[in-house]
C-alpha positions as CSV (number, residue, x, y, z in Angstrom):
1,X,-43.3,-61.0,151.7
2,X,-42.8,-58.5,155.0
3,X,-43.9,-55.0,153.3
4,X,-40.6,-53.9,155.0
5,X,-38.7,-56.1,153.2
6,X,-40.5,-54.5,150.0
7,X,-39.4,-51.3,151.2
8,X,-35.6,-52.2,151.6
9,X,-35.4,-54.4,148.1
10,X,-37.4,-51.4,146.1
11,X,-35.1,-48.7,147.5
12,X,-31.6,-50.5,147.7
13,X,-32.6,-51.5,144.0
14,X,-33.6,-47.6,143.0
15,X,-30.5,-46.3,144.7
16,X,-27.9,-49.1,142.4
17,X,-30.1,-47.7,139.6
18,X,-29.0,-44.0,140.3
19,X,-25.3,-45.2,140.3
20,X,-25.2,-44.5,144.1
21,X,-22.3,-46.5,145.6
22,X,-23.1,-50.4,146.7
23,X,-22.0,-49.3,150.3
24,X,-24.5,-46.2,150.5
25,X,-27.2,-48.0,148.8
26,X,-26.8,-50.6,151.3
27,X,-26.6,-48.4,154.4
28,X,-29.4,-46.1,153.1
29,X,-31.4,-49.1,152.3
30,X,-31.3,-51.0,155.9
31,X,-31.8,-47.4,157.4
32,X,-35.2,-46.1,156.3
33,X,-36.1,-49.8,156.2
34,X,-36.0,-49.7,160.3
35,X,-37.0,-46.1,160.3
36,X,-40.5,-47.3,158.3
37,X,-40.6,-50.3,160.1
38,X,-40.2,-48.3,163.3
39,X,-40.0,-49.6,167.2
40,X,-36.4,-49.0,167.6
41,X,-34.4,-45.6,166.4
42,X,-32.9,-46.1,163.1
43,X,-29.7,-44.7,162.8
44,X,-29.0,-46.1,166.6
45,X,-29.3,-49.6,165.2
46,X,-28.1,-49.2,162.0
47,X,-24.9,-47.8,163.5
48,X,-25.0,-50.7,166.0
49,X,-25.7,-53.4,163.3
50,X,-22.6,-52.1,161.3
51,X,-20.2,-51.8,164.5
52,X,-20.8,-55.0,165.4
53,X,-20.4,-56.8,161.8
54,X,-16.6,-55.6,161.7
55,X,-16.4,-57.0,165.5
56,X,-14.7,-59.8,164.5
57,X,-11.1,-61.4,165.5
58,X,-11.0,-63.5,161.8
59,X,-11.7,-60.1,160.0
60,X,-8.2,-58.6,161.3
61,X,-6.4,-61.3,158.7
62,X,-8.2,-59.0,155.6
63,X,-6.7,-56.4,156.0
64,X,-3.0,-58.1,156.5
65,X,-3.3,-60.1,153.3
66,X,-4.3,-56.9,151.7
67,X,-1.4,-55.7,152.6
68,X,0.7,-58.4,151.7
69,X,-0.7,-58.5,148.1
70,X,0.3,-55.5,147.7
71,X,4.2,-55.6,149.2
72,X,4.5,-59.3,146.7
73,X,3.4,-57.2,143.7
74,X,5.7,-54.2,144.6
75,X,8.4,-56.8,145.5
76,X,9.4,-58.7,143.1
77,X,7.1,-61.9,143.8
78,X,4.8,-61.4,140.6
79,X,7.9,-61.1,138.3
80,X,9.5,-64.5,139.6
81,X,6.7,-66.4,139.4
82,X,5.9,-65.3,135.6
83,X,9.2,-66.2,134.8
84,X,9.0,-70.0,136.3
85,X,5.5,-70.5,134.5
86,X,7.1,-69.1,131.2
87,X,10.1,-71.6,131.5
88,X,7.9,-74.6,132.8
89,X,4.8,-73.5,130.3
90,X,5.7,-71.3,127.7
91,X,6.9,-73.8,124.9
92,X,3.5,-75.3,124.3
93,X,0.6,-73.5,121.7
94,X,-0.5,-70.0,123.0
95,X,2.2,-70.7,125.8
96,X,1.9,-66.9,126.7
97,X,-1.8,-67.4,127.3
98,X,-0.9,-70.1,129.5
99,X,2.0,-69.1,131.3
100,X,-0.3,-65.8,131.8
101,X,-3.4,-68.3,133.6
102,X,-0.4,-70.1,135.8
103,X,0.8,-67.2,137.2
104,X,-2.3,-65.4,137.4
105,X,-3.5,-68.7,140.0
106,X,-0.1,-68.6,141.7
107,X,0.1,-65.0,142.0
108,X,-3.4,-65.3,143.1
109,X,-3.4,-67.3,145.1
110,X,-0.5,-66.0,147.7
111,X,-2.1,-62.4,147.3
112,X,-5.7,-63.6,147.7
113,X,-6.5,-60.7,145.6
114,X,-8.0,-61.1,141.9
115,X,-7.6,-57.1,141.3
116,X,-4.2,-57.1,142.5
117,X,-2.9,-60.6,140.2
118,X,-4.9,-58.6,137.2
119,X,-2.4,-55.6,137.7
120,X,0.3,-57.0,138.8
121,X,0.2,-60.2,136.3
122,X,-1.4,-57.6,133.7
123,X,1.2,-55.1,133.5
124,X,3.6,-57.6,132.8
125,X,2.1,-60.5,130.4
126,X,-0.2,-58.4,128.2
127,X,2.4,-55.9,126.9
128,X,4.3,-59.4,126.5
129,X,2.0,-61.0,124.6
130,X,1.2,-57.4,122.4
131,X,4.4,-58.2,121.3
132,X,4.4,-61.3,120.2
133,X,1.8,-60.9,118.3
134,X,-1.0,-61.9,120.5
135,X,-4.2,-60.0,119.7
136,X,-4.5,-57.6,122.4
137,X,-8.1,-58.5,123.6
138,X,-7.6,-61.8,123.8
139,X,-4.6,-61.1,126.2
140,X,-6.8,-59.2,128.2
141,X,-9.6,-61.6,128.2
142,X,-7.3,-64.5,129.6
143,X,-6.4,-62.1,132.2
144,X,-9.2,-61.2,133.6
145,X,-10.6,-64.4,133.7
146,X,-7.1,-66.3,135.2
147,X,-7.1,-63.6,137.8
148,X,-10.6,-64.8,139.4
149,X,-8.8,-68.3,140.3
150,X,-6.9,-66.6,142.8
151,X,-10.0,-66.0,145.2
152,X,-10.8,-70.0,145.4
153,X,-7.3,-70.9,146.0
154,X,-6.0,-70.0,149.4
155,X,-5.5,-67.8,150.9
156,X,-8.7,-65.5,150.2
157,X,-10.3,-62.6,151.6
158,X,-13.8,-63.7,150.2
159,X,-13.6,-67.0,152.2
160,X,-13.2,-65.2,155.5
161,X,-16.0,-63.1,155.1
162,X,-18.0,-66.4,154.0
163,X,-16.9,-68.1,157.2
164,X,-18.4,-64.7,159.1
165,X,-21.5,-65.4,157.6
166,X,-21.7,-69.3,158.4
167,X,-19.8,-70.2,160.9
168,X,-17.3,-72.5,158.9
169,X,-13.9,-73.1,159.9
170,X,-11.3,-70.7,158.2
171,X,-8.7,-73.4,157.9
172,X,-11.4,-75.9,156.0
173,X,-12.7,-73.3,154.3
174,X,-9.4,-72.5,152.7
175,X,-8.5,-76.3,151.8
176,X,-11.7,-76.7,150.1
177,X,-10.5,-73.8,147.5
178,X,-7.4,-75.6,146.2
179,X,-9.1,-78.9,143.6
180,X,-12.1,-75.8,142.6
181,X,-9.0,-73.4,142.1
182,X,-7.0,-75.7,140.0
183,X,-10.2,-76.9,137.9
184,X,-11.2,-73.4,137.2
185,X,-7.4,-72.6,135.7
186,X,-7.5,-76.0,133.8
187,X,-10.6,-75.2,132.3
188,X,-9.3,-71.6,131.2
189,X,-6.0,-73.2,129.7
190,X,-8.6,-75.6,127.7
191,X,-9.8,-72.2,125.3
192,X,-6.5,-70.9,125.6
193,X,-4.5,-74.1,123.5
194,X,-6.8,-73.8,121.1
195,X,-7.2,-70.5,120.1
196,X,-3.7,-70.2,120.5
197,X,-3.4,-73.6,117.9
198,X,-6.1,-72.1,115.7
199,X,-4.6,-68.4,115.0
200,X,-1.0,-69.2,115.2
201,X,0.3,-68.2,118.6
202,X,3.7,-70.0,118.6
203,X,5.4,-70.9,122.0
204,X,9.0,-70.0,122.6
205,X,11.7,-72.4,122.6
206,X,12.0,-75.0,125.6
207,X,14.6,-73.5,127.7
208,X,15.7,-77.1,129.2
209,X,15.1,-78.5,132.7
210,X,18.0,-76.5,133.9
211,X,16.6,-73.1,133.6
212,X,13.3,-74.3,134.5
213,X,14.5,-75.7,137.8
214,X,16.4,-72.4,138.4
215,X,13.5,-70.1,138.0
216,X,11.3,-72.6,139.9
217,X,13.9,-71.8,143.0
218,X,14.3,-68.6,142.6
219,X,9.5,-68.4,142.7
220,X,9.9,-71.0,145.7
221,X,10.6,-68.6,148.6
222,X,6.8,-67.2,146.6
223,X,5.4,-70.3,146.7
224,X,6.3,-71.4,150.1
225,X,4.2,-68.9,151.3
226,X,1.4,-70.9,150.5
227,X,2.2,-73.7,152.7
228,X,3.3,-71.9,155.4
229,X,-0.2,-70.2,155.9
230,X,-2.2,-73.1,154.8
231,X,0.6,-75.5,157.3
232,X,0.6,-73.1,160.4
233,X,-3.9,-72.6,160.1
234,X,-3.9,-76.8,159.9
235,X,-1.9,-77.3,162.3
236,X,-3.1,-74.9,165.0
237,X,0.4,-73.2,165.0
238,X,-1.1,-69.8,163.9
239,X,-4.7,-68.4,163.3
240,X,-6.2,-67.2,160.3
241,X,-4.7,-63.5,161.7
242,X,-1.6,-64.8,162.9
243,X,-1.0,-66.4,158.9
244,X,-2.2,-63.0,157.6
245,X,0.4,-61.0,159.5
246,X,3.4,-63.7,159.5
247,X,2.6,-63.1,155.4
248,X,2.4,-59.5,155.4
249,X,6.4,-59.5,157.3
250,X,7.3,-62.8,155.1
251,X,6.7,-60.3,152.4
252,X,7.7,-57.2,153.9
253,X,11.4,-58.7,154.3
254,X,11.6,-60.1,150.7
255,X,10.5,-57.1,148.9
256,X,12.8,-54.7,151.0
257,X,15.7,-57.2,151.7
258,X,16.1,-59.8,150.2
259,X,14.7,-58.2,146.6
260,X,15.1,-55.2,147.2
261,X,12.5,-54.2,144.8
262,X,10.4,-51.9,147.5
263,X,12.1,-49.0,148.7
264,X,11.6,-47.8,152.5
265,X,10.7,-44.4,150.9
266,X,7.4,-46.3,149.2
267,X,6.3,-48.2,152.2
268,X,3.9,-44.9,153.0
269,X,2.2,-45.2,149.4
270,X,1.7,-49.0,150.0
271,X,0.4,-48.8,153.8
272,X,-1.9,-46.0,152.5
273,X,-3.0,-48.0,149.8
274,X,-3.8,-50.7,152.0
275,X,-5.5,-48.8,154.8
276,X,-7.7,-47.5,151.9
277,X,-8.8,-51.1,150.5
278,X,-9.0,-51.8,154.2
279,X,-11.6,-49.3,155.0
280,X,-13.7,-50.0,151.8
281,X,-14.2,-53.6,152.8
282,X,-15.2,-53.2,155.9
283,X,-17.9,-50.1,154.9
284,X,-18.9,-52.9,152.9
285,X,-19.4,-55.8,155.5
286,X,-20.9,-53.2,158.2
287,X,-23.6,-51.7,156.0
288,X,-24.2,-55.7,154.5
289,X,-24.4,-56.9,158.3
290,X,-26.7,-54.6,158.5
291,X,-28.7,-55.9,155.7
292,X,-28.6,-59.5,156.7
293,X,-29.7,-58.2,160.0
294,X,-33.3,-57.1,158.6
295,X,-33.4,-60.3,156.3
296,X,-33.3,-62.6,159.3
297,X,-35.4,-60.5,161.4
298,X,-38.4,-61.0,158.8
299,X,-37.7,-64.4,158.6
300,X,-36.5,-64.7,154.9
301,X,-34.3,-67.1,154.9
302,X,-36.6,-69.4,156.3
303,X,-39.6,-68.8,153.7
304,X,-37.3,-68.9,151.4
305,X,-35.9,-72.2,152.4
306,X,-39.5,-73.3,152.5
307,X,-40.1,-72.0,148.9
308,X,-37.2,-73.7,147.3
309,X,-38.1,-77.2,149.4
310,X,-41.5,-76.5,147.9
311,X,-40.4,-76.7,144.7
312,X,-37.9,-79.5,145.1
313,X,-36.0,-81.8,147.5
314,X,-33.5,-82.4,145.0
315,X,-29.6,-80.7,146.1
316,X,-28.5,-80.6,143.0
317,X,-31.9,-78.6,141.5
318,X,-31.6,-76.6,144.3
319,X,-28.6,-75.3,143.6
320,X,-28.9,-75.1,139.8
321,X,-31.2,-72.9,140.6
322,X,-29.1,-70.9,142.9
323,X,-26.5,-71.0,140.3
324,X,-28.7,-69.1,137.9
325,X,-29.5,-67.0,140.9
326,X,-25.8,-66.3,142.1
327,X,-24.7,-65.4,138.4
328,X,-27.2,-63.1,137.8
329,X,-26.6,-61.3,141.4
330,X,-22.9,-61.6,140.1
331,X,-23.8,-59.4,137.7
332,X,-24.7,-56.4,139.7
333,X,-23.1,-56.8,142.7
334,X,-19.3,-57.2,144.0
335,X,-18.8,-60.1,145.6
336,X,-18.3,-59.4,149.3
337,X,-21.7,-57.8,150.3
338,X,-22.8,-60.4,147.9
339,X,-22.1,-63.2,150.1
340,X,-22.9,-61.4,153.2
341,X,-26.2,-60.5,151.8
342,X,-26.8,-63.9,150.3
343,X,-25.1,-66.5,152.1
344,X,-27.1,-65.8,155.4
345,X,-30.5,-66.0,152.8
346,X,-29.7,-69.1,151.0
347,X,-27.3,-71.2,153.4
348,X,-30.2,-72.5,155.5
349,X,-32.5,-73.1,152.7
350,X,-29.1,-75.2,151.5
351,X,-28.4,-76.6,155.0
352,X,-32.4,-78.2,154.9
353,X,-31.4,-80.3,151.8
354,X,-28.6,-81.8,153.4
355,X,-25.8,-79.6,151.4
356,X,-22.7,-79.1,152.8
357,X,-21.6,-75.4,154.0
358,X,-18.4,-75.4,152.4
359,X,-19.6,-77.0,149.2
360,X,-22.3,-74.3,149.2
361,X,-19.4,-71.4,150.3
362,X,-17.4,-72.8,147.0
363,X,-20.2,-72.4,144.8
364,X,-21.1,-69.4,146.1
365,X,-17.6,-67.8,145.6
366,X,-17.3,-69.6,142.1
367,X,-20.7,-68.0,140.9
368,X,-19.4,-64.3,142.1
369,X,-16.2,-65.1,140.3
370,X,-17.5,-65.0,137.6
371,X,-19.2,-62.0,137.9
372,X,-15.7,-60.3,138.7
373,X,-15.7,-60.4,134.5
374,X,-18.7,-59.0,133.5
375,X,-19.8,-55.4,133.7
376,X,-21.5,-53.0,135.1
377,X,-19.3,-54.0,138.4
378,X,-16.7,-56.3,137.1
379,X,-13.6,-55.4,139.0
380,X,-11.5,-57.5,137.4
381,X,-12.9,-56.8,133.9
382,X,-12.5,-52.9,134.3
383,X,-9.1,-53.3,135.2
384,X,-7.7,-55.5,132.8
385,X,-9.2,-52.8,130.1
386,X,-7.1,-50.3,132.1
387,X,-3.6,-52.0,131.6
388,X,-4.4,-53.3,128.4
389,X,-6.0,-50.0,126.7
390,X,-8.8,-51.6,125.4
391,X,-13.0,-51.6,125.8
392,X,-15.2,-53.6,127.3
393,X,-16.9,-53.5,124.2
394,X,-14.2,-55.0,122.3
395,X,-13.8,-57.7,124.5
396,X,-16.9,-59.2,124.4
397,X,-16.2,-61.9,121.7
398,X,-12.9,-62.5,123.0
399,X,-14.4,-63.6,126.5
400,X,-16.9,-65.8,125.3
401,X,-14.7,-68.8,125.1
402,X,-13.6,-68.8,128.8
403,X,-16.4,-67.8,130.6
404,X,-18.0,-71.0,129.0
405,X,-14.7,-72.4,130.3
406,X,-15.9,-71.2,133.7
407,X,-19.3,-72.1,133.1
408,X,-18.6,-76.1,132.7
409,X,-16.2,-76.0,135.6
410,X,-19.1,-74.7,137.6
411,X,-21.1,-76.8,136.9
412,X,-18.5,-79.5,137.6
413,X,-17.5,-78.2,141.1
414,X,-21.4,-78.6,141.6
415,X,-22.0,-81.7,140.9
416,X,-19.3,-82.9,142.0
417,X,-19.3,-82.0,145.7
418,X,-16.0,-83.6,146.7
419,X,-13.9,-81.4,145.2
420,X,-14.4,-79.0,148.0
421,X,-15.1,-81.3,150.9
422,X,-12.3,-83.7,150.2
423,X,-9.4,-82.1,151.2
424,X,-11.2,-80.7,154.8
425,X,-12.7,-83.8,155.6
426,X,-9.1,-85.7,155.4
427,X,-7.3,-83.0,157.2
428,X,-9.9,-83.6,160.1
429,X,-11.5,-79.9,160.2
């Protein structure tokens, strides 16, 4: 190994140790790499390598659906859809549980953030649940967990910065999230009806297909969403930017007008809030851009797609392997510098044994999900104990049941490779 590499890996690893942030440690990191490395003056190319990772037209649609999330969980959209998935769900053993996994993938999924479904979807289920006698870690649990679905069901900010990275279509990149999506929130619901069975955690009444067909119109205008993005990107009607900001006025008009839950007056809190995730994410992709940058200049992710065909040509020991590798990076790191760190590193190495990019983006992003649930850095995790008052040290029993859940669908979504090419491969893209 390059003894600059050395250099970047042992300081970027000291600085996380110190509890510097990932975005300085990063930055830092890549800069006295070049400056030991020399030739070329650091902090000119740093500062280059990190203007021209956010020079990208498919990056404007983050921060639009960040700031759609944000006007559906403000406007009313979160509280609809809990109340179709209670109607539709809530009957059945632990129905909570599982009306709290539905709406956390629907919710989710039109947000395309997992933070945003944990709050939004938080703040309303678990004090529900506390009430009816749900134990209030267990609520929790299922909600930090449900909320990852959200990121593999389009639309997603995570898959856009994947397709930065490789070069994959946005629009097939999105279909492939649906089936891994809806596997990952079946497999939750699996833990759920049984612990729910097992310590007594009575549905409500069946309301009748009236009521259920009522709320499911009043979540449609929600749902539609969904298929408008997903239905303009196929078709070629509208970008990946053009979907972000049609959903950020979609949203805009239902929460103000239509709603009227989101008050002009609070537009300024929510833009803010917006241009602050904003900014964050894309300190994050510069300084990883950067990163990547140095990686492929020493030639890493060929040796290391040399190393991994050394030890076997087999796909799917390959990416057990990575698996293993993914989760544990999960760990530590949050999941966009994660991919634009890794994906550059281990997508060629994939791309030698024949493994399809948008397979390989889908484990990728399922692997990280994961890792949105387990601390030191799990957003998700952190704040799901926020809403529901709890530890992280409590939780740790209750959790154990669904990230085995997500575990086995894992391992399902890699083995079984069609569940993120089919839907691409019959729409053509």
């Amino acid at each position: 190994m390059p003894s600059s590499v050395l250099v970047l890996i042992i300081i970027f690893v000291v600085l996380l140790l110190m509890n510097v942030p990932i975005v300085v440690s990063i930055s830092l990191s890549s800069f006295f790499t070049v400056l030991y490395a020399g030739g070329i003056p650091a902090a000119n190319l740093i500062a280059y390598r990190m203007a021209s990772g956010v020079e990208s037209f498919s990056l404007l649609a983050i921060p639009f659906f960040i700031l759609s999330g944000l006007l559906m969980g403000r406007g009313g959209m979160a509280k609809r859809l809990i109340n179709f998935a209670a109607a539709a769900v809530g009957a059945l053993p632990g129905g909570l549980a599982i009306v709290n996994i539905l709406t956390c993938m629907m919710f989710g999924s039109i947000s395309g953030s997992a933070v945003a479904a944990v709050s939004s979807v938080g703040g309303f289920m678990i004090p529900e649940m506390n009430n009816k006698g749900y134990d209030r870690d267990f609520n929790v649990a299922v909600t930090a967990t449900a909320a990852t679905t959200g990121l593999m069901i389009p639309p997603s900010n995570v898959m856009i910065v994947y397709c930065l990275v490789s070069g994959v279509s946005v629009g097939a990149m999105f279909l492939s999230g649906i089936f891994p999506g809806i596997l990952f929130g079946l497999c939750l619901m699996i833990p759920a009806l049984i612990i729910g069975r097992a310590k007594g955690y009575k549905g409500g009444e069946f309301p009748g297909f009236k009521v259920v067909f009522l709320t499911f119109i009043k979540a449609l205008p929600s749902l539609l969403l969904l298929f408008f993005i997903l239905g303009g990107i196929i078709s070629g009607i509208m970008t990946a930017t053009e979907a972000a900001a049609f959903s950020v006025v979609y949203s805009l008009v239902f929460g103000c007008f239509v709603y009227r839950e989101v008050k002009i007056v609070e537009l300024f809190e929510i833009f803010k809030e917006a241009a602050l995730t904003t900014a964050i994410v894309f300190m994050l992709i510069g300084a990883s851009m950067s990163m990547s940058w140095i990686m492929a200049y020493e030639y890493i992710p060929q040796a290391l797609g040399e190393f991994f065909a050394g030890i076997s040509d087999n796909p799917y020991i390959f990416l057990l392997i990575i698996n293993f590798v993914l989760l544990l990076i999960g760990v530590f790191m949050d999941m966009t510098p994660a991919i634009l760190i890794f994906a550059p590193i281990f997508l060629p190495a994939a791309k030698m044994l024949g493994i399809d990019p948008i397979h390989f983006g889908m484990i990728m992003i399922a692997n990280l999900c994961i890792g949105l649930c387990t601390p030191p850095v799990g957003s998700c995790l952190f704040v799901g104990c926020s809403v529901g008052k709890t530890s992280i040290a409590n939780l740790i029993k209750p959790m154990l049941p669904f990230f085995l859940a997500m575990l086995v669908a894992l391992l399902i979504l890699t083995f079984v490779p069609g569940l993120a090419t089919l839907l691409p491969s019959v729409a053509g893209i």
